[in-house]
TORMARGU-24663 format. One record per residue (C-alpha): residue number from 0; residue in one letter; chain; x, y negated, z negated. Coordinates in steps of 0.5 Angstrom, whole numbers. Last residue first. Example, Ala and Ser with C-alpha at 12.3 -4.5 7.8 and 13.67 -1.06 7.14 Angstrom:
// TORMARGU-24663
{1,'S','A',{27,2,-14}}
{0,'A','A',{25,9,-16}}
This chain:
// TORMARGU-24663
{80,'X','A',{-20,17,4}}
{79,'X','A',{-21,21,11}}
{78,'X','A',{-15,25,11}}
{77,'X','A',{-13,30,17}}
{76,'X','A',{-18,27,22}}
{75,'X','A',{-11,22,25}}
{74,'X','A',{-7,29,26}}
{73,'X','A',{-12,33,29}}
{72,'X','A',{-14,27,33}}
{71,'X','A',{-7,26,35}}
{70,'X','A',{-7,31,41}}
{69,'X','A',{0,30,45}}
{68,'X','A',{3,27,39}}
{67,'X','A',{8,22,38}}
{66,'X','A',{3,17,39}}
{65,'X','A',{0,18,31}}
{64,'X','A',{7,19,29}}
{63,'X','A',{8,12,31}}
{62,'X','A',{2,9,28}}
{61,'X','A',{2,13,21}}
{60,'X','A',{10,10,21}}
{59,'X','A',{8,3,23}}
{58,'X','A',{2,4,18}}
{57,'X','A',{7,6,13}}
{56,'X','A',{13,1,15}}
{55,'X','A',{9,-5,15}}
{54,'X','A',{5,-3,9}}
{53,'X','A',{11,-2,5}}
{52,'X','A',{14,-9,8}}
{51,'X','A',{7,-13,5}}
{50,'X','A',{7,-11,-1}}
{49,'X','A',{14,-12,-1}}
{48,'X','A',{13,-19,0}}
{47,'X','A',{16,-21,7}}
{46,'X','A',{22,-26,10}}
{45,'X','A',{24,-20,14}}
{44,'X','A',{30,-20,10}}
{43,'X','A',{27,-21,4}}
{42,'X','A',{23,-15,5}}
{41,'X','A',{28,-11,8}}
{40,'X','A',{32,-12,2}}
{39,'X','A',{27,-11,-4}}
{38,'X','A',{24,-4,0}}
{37,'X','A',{32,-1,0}}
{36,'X','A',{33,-2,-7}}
{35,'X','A',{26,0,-9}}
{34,'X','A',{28,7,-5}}
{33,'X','A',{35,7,-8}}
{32,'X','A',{33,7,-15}}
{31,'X','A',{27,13,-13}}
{30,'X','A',{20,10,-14}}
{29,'X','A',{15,11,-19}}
{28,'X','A',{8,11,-16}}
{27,'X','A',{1,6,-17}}
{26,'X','A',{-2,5,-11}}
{25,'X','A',{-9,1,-11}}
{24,'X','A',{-14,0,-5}}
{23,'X','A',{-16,-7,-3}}
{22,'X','A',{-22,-7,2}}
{21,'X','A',{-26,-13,0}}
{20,'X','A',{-21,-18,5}}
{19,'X','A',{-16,-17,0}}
{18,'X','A',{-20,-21,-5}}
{17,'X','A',{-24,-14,-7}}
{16,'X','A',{-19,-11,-10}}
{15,'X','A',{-16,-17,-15}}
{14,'X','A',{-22,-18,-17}}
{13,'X','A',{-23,-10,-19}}
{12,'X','A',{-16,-10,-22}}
{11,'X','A',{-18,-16,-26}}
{10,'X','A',{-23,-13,-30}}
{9,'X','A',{-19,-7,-31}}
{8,'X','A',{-14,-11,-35}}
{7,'X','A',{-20,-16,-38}}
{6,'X','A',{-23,-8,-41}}
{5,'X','A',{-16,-7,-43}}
{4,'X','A',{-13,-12,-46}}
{3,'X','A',{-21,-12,-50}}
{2,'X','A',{-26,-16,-50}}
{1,'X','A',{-29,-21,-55}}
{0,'X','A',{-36,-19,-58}}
């Protein structure tokens, strides 16, 4: 029996995860004009993917916020997934 759009979108989805390193999670959000505005420049100017500028910017984010802090364990415990 054939397989549906969906069942061969799902698929690839689920390859897709697992070749980044086998820890891939996915992200699907709207965005505001100027956000995706900004991501597509600094991304070109770093000579990155866009992928590859939001995470940057998140963990660098995470990690200076992390540092900042005079007990960050509280901070680095607060989410787990």
């Amino acid at each position: 029996m054939p397989k549906t759009p969906a069942q061969r979108q799902a698929e690839y989805r689920q390859r897709h995860l697992k070749a980044i390193e086998g820890t891939g999670e996915r992200l699907d959000t709207v965005v505001s004009v100027q956000a995706m505005a900004g991501l597509r420049r600094l991304s070109k100017h770093h000579g990155l993917t866009q992928r590859a500028m939001l995470e940057r910017l998140l963990v660098d984010a995470d990690q200076a916020t992390a540092s900042s802090l005079e007990k960050p364990s509280a901070y680095l415990d607060g989410v787990t997934e």
